[in-house]
N, CA, C and O atoms as a GROMACS GRO file, in nm:
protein
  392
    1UNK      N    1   1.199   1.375  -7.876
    1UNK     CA    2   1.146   1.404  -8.007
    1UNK      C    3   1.108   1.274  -8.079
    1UNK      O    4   0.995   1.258  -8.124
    2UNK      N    5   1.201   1.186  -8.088
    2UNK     CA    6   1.181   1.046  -8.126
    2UNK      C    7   1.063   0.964  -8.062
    2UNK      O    8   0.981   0.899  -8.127
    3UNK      N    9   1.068   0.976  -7.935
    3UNK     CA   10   0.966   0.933  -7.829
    3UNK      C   11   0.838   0.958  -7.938
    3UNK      O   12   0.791   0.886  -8.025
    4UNK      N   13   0.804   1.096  -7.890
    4UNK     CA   14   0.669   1.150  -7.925
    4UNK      C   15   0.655   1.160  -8.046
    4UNK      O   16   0.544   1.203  -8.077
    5UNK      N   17   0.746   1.129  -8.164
    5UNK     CA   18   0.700   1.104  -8.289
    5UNK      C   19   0.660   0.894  -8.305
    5UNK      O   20   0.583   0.840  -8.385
    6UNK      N   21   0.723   0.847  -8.229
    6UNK     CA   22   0.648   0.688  -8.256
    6UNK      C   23   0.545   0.670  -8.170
    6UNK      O   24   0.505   0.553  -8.181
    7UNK      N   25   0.466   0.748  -8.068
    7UNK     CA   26   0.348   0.781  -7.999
    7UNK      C   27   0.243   0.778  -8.123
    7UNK      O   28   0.179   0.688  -8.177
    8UNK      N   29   0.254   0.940  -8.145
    8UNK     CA   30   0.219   0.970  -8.342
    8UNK      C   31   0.185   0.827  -8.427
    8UNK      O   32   0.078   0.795  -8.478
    9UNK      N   33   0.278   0.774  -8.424
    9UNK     CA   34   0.309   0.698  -8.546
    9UNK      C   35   0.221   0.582  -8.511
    9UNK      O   36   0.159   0.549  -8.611
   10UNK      N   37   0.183   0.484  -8.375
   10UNK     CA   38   0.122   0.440  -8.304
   10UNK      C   39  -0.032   0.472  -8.294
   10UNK      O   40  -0.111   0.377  -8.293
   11UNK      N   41  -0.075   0.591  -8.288
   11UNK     CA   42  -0.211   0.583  -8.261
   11UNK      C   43  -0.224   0.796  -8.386
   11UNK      O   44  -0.202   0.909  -8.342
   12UNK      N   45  -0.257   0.763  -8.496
   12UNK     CA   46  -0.234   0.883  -8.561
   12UNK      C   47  -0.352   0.939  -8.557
   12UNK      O   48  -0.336   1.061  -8.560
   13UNK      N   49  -0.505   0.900  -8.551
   13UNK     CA   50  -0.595   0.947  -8.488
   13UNK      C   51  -0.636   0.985  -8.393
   13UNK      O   52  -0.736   1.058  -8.387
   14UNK      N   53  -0.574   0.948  -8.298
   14UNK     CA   54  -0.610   0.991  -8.131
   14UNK      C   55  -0.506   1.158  -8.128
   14UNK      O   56  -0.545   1.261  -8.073
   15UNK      N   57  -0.332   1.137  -8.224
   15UNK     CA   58  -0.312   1.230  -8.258
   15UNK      C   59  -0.375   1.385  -8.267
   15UNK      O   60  -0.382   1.491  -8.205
   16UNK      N   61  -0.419   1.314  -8.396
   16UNK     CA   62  -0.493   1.463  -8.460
   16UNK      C   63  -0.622   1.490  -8.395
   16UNK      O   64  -0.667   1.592  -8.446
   17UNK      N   65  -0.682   1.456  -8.327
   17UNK     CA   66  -0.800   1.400  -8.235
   17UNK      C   67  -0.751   1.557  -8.096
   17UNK      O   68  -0.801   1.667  -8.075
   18UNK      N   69  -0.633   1.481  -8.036
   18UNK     CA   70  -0.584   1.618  -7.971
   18UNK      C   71  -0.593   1.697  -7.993
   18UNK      O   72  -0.680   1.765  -7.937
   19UNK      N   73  -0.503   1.759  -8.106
   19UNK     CA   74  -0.467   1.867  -8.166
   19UNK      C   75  -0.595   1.972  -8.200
   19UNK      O   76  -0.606   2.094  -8.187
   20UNK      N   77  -0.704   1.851  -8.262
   20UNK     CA   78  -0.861   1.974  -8.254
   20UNK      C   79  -0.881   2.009  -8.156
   20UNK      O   80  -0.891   2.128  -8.127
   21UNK      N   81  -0.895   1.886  -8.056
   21UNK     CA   82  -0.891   1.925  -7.890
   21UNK      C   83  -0.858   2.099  -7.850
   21UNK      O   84  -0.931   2.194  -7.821
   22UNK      N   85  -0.706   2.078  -7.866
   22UNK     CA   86  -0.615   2.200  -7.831
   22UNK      C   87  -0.661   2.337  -7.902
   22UNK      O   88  -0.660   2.438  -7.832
   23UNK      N   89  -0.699   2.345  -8.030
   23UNK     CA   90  -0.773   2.430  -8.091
   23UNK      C   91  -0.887   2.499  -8.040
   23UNK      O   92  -0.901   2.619  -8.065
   24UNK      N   93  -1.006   2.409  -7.942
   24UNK     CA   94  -1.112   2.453  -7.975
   24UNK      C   95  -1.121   2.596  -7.827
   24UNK      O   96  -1.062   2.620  -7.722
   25UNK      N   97  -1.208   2.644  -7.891
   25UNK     CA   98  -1.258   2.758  -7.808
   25UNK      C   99  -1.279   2.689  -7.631
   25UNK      O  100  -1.321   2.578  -7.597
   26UNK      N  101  -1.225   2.823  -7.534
   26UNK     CA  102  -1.257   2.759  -7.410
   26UNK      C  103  -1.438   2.760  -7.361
   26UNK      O  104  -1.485   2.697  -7.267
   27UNK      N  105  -1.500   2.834  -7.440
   27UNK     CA  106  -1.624   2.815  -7.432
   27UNK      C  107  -1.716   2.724  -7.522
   27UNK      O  108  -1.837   2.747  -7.520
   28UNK      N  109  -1.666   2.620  -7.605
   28UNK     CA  110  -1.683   2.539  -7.695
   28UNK      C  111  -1.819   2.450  -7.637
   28UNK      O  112  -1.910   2.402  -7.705
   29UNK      N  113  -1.807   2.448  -7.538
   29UNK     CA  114  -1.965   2.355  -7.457
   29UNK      C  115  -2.064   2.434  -7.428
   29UNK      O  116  -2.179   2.390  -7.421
   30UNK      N  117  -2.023   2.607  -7.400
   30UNK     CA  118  -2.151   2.648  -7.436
   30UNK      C  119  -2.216   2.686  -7.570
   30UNK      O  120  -2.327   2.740  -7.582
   31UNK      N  121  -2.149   2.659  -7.651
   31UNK     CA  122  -2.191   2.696  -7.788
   31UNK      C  123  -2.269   2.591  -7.816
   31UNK      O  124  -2.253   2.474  -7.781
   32UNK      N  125  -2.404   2.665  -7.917
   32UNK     CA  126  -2.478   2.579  -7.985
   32UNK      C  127  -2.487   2.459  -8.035
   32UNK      O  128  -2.445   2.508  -8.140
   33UNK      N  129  -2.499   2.363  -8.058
   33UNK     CA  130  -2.456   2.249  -8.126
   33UNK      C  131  -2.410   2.259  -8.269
   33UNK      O  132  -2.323   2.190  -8.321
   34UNK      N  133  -2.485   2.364  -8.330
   34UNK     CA  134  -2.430   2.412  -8.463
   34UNK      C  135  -2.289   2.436  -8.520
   34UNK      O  136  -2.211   2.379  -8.596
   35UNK      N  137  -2.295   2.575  -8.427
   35UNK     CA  138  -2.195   2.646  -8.425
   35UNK      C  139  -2.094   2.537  -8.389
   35UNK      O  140  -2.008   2.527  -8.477
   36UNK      N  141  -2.074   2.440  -8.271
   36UNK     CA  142  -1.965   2.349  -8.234
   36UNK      C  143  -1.921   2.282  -8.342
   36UNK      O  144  -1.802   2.259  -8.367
   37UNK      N  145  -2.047   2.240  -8.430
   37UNK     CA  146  -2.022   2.124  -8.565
   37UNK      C  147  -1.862   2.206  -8.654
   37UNK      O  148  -1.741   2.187  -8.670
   38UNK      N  149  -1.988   2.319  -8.695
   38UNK     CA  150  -1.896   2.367  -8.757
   38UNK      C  151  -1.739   2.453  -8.704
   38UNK      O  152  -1.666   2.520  -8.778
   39UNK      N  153  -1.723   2.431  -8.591
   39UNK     CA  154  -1.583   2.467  -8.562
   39UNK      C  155  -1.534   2.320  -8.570
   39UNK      O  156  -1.459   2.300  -8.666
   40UNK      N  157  -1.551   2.247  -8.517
   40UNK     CA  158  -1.480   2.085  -8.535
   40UNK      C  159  -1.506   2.078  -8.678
   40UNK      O  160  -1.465   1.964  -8.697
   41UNK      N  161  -1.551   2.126  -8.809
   41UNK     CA  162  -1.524   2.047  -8.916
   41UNK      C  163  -1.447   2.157  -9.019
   41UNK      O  164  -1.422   2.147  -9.139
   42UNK      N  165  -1.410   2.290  -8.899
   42UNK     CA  166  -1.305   2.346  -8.953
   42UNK      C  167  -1.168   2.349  -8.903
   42UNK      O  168  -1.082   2.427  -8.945
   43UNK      N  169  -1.148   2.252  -8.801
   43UNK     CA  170  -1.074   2.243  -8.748
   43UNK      C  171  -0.982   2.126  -8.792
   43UNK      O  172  -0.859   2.115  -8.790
   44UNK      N  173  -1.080   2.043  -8.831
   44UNK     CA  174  -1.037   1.933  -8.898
   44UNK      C  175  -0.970   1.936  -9.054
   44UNK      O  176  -0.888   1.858  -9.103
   45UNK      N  177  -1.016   2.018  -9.097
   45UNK     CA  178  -0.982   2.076  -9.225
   45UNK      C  179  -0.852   2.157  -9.245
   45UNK      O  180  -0.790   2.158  -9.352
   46UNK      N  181  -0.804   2.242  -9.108
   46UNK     CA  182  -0.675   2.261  -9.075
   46UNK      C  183  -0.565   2.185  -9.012
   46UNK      O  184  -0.446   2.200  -9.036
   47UNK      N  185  -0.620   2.100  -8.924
   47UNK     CA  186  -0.536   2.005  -8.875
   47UNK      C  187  -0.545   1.883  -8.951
   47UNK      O  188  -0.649   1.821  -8.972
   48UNK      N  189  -0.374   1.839  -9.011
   48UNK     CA  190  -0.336   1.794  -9.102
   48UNK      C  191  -0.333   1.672  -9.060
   48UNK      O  192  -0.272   1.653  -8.956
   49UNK      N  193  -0.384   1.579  -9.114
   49UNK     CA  194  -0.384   1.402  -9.138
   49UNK      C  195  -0.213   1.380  -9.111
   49UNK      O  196  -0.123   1.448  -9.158
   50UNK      N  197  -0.203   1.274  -9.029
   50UNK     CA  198   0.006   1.238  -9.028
   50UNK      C  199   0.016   1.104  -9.128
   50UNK      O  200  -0.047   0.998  -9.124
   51UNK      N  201   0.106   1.146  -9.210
   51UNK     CA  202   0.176   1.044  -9.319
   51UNK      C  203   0.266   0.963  -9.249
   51UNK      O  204   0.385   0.981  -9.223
   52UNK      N  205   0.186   0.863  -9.220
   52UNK     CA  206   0.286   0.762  -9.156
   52UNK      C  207   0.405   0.708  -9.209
   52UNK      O  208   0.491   0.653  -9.140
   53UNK      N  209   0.413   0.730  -9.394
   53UNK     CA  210   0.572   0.660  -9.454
   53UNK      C  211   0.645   0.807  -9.369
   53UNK      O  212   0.724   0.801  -9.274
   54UNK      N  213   0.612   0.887  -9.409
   54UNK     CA  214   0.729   1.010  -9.381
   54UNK      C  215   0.741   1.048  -9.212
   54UNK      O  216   0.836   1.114  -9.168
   55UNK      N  217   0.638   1.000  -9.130
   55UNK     CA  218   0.702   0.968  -9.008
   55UNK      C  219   0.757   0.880  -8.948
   55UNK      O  220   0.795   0.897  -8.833
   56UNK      N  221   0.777   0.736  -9.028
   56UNK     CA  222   0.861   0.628  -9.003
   56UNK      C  223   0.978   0.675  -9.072
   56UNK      O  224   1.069   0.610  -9.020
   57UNK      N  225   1.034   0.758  -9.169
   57UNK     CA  226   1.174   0.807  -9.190
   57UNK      C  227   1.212   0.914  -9.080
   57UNK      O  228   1.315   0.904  -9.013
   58UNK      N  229   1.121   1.014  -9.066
   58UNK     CA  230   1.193   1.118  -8.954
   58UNK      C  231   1.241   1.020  -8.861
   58UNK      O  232   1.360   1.030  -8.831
   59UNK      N  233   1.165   0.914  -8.801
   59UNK     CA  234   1.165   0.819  -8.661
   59UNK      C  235   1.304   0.769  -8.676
   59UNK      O  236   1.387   0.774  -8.585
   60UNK      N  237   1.329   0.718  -8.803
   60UNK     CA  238   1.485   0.620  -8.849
   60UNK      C  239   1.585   0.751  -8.889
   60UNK      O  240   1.702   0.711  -8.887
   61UNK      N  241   1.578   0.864  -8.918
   61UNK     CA  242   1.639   0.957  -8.960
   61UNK      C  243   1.732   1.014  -8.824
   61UNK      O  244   1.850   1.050  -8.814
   62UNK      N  245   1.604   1.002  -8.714
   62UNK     CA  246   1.606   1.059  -8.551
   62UNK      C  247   1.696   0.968  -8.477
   62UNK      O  248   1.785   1.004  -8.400
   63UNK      N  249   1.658   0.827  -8.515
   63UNK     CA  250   1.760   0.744  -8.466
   63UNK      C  251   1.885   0.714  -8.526
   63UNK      O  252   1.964   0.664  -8.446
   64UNK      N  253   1.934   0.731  -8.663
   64UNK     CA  254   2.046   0.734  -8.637
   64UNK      C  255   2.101   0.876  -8.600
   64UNK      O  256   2.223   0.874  -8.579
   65UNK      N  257   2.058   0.962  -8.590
   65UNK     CA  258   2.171   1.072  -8.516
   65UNK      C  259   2.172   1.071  -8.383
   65UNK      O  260   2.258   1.133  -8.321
   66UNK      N  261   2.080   1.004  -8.326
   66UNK     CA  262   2.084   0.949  -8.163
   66UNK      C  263   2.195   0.901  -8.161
   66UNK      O  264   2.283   0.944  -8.086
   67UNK      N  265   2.218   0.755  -8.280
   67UNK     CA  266   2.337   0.689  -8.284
   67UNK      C  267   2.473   0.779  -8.260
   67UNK      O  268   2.540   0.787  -8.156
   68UNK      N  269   2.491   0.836  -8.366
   68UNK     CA  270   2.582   0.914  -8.416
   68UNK      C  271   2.609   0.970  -8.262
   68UNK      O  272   2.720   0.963  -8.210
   69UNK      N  273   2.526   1.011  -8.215
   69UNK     CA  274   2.588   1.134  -8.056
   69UNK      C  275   2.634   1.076  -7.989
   69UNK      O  276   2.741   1.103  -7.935
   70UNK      N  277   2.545   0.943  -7.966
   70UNK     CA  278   2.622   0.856  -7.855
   70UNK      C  279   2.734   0.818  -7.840
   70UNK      O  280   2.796   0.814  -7.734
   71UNK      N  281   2.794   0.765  -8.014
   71UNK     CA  282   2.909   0.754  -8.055
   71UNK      C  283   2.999   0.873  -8.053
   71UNK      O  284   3.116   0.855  -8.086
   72UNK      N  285   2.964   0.982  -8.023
   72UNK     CA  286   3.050   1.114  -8.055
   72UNK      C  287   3.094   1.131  -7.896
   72UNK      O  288   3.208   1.162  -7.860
   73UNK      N  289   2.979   1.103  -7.804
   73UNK     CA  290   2.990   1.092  -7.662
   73UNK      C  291   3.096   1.010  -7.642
   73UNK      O  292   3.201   1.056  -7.598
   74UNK      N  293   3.085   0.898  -7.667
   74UNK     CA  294   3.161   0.785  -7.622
   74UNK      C  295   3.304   0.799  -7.652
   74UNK      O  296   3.383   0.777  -7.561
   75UNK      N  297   3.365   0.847  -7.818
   75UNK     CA  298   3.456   0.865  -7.842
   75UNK      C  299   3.524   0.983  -7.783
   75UNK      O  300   3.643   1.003  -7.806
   76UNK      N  301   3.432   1.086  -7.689
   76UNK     CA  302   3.492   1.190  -7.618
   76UNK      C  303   3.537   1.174  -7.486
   76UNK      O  304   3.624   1.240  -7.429
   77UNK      N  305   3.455   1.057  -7.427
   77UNK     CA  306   3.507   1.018  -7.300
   77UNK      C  307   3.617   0.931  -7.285
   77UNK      O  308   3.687   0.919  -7.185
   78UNK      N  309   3.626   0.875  -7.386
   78UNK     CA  310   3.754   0.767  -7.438
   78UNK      C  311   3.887   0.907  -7.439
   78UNK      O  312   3.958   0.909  -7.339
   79UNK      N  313   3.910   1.001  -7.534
   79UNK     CA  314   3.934   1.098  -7.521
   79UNK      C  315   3.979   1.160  -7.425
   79UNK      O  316   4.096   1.200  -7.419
   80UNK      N  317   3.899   1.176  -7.341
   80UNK     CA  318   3.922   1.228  -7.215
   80UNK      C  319   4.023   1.184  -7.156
   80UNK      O  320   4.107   1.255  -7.100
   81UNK      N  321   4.026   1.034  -7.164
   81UNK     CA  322   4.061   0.942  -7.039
   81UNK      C  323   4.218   0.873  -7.065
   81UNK      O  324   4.299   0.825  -6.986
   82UNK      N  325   4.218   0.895  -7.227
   82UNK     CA  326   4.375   0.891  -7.297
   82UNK      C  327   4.440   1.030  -7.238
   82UNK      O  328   4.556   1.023  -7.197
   83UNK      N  329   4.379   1.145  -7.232
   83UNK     CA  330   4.482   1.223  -7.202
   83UNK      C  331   4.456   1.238  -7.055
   83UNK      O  332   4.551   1.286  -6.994
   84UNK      N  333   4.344   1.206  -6.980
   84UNK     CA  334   4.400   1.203  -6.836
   84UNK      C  335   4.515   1.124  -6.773
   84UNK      O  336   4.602   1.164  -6.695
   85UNK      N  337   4.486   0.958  -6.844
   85UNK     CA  338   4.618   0.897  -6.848
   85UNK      C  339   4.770   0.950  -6.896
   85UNK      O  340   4.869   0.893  -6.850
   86UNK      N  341   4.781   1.024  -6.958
   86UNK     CA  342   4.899   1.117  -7.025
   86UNK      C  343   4.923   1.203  -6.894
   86UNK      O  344   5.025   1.194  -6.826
   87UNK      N  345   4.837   1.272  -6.873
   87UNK     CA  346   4.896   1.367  -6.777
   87UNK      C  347   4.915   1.300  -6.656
   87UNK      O  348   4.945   1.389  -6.578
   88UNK      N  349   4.914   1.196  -6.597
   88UNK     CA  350   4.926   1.120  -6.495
   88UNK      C  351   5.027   1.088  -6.493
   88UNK      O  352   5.096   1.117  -6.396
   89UNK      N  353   5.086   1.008  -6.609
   89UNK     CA  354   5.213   0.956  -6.638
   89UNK      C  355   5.319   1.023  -6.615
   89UNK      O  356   5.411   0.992  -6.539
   90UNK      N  357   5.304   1.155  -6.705
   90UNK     CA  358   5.376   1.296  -6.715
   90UNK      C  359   5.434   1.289  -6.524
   90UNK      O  360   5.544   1.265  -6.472
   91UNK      N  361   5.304   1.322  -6.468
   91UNK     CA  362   5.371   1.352  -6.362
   91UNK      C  363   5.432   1.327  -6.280
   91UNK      O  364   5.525   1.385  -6.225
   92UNK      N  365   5.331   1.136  -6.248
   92UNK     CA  366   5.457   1.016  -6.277
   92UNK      C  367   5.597   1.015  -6.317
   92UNK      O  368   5.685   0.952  -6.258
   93UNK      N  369   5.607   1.055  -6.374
   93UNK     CA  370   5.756   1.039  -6.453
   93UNK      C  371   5.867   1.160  -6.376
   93UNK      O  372   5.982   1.149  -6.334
   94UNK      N  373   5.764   1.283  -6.381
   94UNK     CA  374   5.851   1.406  -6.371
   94UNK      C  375   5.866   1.388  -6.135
   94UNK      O  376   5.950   1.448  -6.067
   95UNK      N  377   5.780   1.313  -6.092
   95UNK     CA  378   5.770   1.322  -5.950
   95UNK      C  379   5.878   1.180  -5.924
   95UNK      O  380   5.919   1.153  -5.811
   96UNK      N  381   5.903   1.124  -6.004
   96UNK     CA  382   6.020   1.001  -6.001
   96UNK      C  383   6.169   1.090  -5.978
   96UNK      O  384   6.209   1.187  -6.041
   97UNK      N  385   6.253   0.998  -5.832
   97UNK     CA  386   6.376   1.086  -5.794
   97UNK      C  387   6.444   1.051  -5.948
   97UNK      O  388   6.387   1.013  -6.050
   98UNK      N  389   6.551   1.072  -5.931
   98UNK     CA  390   6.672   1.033  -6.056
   98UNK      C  391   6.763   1.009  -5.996
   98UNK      O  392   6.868   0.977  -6.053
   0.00000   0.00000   0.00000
């Protein structure tokens, strides 16, 4: 998601450039030259210009909760590995003669 929003953020015309792309009719080359104009300059009129301030916050918004997971990851495998050590010990202890 992050990826393909600093793609965006990188080239925002080639963007929206697609997106008419993706819109247009699959018979769009045989249509008139007219008729084509005017679907590309209604197409353009629906497909929305990208605000680059407010996609450089989603981008920093995106990355820190990347942060955040990794850290949630990390502190779970840590986690893990305290109580695998516990139960090791345990058994350690309990498989010791007396």
């Amino acid at each position: 998601m992050k990826g393909k929003r600093e793609k965006i953020l990188a080239d925002p015309e080639a963007y929206r450039q697609e997106q008419i792309s993706r819109k247009l009719p699959e018979d769009f080359e045989d249509l008139p030259e007219e008729e084509r104009e005017e679907i590309v300059a209604q197409l353009e009129d629906v497909v929305a210009s990208v605000d680059p301030v407010a996609l450089r916050e989603e981008i920093l918004q995106l990355g820190k909760l990347i942060a955040q997971a990794c850290e949630l990851e990390e502190r779970e495998i840590e986690r893990k590995l305290v109580v695998l050590k516990d139960v090791l010990t345990m058994r350690a202890f309990s498989a010791t003669p007396r």
